[in-house]
N, C-alpha and C positions, 0 to 999 in steps of 0.2 A: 508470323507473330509480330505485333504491334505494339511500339513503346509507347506508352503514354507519362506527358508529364505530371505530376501534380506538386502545384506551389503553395510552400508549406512555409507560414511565419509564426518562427520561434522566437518567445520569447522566454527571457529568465534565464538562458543555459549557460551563463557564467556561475551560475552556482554549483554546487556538489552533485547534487541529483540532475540536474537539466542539464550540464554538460555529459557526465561521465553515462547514467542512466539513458538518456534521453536522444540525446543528442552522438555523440562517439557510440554507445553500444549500440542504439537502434538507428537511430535513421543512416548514421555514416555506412553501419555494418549492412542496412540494407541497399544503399546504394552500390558497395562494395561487392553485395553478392548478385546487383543486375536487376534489383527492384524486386518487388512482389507480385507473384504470378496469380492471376486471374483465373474466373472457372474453366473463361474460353481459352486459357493458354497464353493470353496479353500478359504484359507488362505494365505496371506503374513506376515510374521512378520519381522517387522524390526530390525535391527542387529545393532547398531550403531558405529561406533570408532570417538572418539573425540579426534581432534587435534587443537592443540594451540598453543603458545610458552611458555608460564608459565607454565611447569610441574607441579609447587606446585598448582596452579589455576585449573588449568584440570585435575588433580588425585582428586580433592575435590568436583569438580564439577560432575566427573562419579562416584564416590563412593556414593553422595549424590542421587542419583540418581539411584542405583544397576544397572551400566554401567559396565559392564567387561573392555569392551577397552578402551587404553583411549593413547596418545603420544604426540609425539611434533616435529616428523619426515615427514611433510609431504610427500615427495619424497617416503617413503618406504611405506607407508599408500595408494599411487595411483600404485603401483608397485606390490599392492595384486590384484592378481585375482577376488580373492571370493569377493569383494567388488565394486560392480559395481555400485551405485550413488555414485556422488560428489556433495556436499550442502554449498557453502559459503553465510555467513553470518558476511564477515571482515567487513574491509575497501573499502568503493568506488575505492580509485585508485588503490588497488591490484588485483579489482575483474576482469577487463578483461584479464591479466594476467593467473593469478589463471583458473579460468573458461578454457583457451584455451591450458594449463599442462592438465587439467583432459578429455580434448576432447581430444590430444593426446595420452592419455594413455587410450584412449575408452570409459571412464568413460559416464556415461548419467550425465547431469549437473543439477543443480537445485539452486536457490539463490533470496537472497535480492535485492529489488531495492533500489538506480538507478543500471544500470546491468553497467553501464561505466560513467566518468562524462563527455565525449564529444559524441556527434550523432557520428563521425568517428570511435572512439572506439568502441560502442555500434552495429555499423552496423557492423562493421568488425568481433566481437567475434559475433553476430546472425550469420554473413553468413558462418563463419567457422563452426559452429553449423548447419547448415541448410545443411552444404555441407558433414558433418563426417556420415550422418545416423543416429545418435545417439538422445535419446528423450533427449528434454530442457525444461527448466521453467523457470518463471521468478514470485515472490511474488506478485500476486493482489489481497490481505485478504479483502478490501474494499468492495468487488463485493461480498463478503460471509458474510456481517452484516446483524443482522436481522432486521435494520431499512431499511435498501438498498433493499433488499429481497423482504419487504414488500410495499417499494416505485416501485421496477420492477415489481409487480404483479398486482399492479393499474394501472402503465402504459400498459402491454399487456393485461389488460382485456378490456384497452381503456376510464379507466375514464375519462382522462383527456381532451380526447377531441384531438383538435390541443392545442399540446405545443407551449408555448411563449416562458416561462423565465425561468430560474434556478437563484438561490440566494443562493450561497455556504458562509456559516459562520463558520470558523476555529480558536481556537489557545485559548489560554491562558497564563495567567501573569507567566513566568519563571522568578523565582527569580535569583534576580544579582547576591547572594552570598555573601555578604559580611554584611547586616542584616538577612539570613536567609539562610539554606543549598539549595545549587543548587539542581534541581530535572531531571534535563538533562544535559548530557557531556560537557563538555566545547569545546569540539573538534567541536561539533555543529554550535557555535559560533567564528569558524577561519576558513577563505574560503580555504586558503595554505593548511587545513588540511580535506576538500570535507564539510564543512560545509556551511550551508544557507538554509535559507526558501525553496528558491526556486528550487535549487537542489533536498533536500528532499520529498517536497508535491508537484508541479508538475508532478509528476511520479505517485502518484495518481490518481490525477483528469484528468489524461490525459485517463488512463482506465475507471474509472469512468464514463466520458464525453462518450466516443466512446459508450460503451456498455449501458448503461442505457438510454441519452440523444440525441445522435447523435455527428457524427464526426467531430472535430474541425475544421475549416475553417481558423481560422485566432487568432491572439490574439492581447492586448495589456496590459501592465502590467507595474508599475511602485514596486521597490524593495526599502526597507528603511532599515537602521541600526538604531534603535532607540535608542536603551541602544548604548552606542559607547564604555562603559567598563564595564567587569564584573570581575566575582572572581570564579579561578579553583577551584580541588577539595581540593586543598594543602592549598586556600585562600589567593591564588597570585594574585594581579590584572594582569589583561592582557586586551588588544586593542581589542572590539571585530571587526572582520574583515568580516563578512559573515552579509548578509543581516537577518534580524530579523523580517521580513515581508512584506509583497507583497499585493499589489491590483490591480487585472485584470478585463476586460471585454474580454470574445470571444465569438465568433461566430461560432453556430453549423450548421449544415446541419439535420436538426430530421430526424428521423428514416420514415419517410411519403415523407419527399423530402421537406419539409418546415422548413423557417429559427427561430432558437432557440436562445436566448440572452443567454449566460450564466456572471454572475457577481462572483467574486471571493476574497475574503475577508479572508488572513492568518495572522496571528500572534501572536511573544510568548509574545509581549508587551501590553496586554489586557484582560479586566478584566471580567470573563462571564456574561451575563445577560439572556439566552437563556434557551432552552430545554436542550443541551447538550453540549459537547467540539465540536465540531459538526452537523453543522444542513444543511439540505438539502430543501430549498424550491421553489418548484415545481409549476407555474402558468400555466393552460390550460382553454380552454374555458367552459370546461362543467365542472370544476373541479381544486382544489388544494389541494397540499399535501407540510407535512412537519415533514421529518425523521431524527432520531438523529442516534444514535449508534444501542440502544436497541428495538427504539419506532418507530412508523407510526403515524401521524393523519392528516386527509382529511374533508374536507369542498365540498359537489358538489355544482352545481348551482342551484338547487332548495333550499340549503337550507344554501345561503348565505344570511348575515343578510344585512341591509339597512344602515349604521353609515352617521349621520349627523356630517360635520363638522362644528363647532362652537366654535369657539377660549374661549369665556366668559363664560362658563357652564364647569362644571367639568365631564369628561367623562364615562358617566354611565355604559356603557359596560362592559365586562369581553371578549376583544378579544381571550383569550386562553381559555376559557371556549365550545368558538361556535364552538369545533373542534370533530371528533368523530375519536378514535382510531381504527386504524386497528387491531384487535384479532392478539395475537399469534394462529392462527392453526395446526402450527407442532413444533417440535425438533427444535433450532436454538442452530447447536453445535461450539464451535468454527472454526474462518471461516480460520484462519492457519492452524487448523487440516484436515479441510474439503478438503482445495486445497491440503495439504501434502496424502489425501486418493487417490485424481482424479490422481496425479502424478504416486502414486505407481503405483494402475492400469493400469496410461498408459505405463508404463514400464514392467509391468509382462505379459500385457494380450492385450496391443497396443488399452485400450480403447483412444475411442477420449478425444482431448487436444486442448486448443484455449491459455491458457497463455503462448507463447511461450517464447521462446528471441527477436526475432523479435517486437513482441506487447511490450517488454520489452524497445525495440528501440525506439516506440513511444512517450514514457513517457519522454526517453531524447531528443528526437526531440522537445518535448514543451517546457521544459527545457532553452535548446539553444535560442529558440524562442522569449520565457518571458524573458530572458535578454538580446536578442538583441534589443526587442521592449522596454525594461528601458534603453539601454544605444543613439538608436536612435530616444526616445521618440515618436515612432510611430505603428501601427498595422503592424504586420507582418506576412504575410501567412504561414500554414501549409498545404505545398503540400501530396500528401500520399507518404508513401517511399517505395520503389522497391526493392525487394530482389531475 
């Protein structure tokens, strides 16, 4: 067996996502378990240099971590040979940018979504990517939950029957700040500075949708700024300027060629009452399901119950009771790690790859979409995009 190195420049993982996600749970955890094993049995281990701007920030963050490398030079950091991925994990409005420096300098790319905050940008850094030869990636963790996992294995086993409807339910209460410490950026909450619901989580549901339920057809979506002011980290007020959540209906095409409702329900202005921060439910004819993060559970039609409604009786039932979970049967590792393994691979050894940049385009194609159908209060089509 053969280790192979490969040197990998991160950037961005001072932040929330690019450290904890990105960086400690995948690459650390894959170094930690001896690298990623190969068809033929090899080894990749990853090498990482972490680049920032805060030198005192990024020397803290790789020594916490028993990271050798570690700067604040990007330009020299893509100018090394022996490092052949590039991995941002910034700012939205640097990333196409960024990304089309490291496809110049040959680098293979890999990154956070959204990959661009306009469909122009997003098409343009995919098709320079598509056009260098070089492999790309684009983050879709969504598609590697074990509740997702175990909702896609009901669907191709075919519980479900013909699907109807999906009922996406997202988001929770982010405190303003100023009775309680914020628990997310404030930068989230300024559009000027790539912040908004809808920016953010549409780039989910957009993979989501395509792969689990079928391909978007259309949308409509109305975007709300609820809280209109909150409190930075410093305990400034400020205006908030970015939408603080969204409510859509689109229209799928499922996976059989038959039409799927999907309903769409975000935000950080609301208080949970669900299975999870997240739930996914799933109505078909022979069958329903409904997945959080961690969980699965399905109800078939045999052994859906009867409910009488009757407004003057108190309702006897235990609806979350009549549901039976789906077992864990395997490993459900984390799903950043899992895609940062299919990545390597497809880089060391050209296995196959489906999260490209392009698919990254997608997500801001709905994007665009969901706010054009909030500002001309109407359904607006999602044609496919051509590359």
């Amino acid at each position: 067996m053969a280790i192979q190195r490969l040197g990998i420049i991160m950037h961005g993982v001072t932040g929330r996502m690019g450290m904890n996600q990105h960086l400690i749970r995948s690459i650390v955890a894959i170094r930690n378990q001896g690298g990623v094993t190969l068809a033929n049995g090899d080894k990749v281990m990853p090498d990482p240099i972490l680049i920032g701007r805060n030198a005192e920030k990024i020397e803290a963050l790789a020594r916490s971590q028993k990271i050798e490398r570690w700067g604040t030079d990007l330009d020299k950091a893509l100018a090394n040979k022996d490092d052949t991925v590039f991995f941002d994990a910034g700012t939205t409005q640097m990333r196409p940018t960024l990304l089309a420096k490291a496809l110049r300098a040959g680098k293979h790319v890999y990154c956070e979504k959204p990959i661009a905050t306009t469909l122009a940008e997003a098409m343009q850094i995919a098709e320079t990517a598509q056009k260098s030869g070089l492999k790309h990636g684009a983050v879709q963790d969504k598609l590697f939950l074990p509740g997702l996992r175990k909702l896609d294995m009901l669907r191709r086993s075919g519980f479900f029957g013909r699907m109807l409807s999906l009922r996406l339910e997202f988001g929770y209460w982010v405190f303003e700040g100023d009775l309680q410490p914020i628990q997310r950026p404030s930068w989230n909450y300024r559009a000027e500075e790539g912040g908004g619901m809808i920016l953010d989580m549409m780039c989910h549901w957009r993979y989501v949708l395509d792969n689990l339920f079928g391909q978007v057809k259309s949308i409509s979506c109305l975007g709300a700024t609820h809280i209109p002011q909150r409190w930075d980290e410093n305990g400034k007020p400020y205006a908030a300027t970015a939408d603080d959540a969204a409510y859509a209906i689109a229209e799928l095409v499922g996976h059989n060629g038959e039409p799927v409702v999907a309903q769409l329900n975000m935000s950080w202005a609301t208080r949970v009452r669900r299975d999870d921060l997240v739930t996914f439910h799933v109505d078909g004819t022979h069958g329903s399901a409904v997945a959080g993060l961690q969980e699965c559970r399905a109800q078939s039609r045999v052994t859906t119950p009867r409910p009488v409604w009757n407004p003057d009786v108190k309702q006897s039932m235990n609806f979350f009771d009549q549901w039976q979970e789906v077992p864990d049967t395997e490993f459900y590792d984390n799903g950043f790690k899992i895609q940062w393994e299919h990545f390597i691979r497809h880089v060391v050894e050209d296995a196959p790859y489906k999260w490209t940049l392009p698919e990254g385009a997608k997500g801001v194609q709905l994007v665009e979409a969901a706010l054009q159908s909030w500002k001309e209060r109407r359904f607006v089509d999602v044609p496919a995009l051509q590359f």
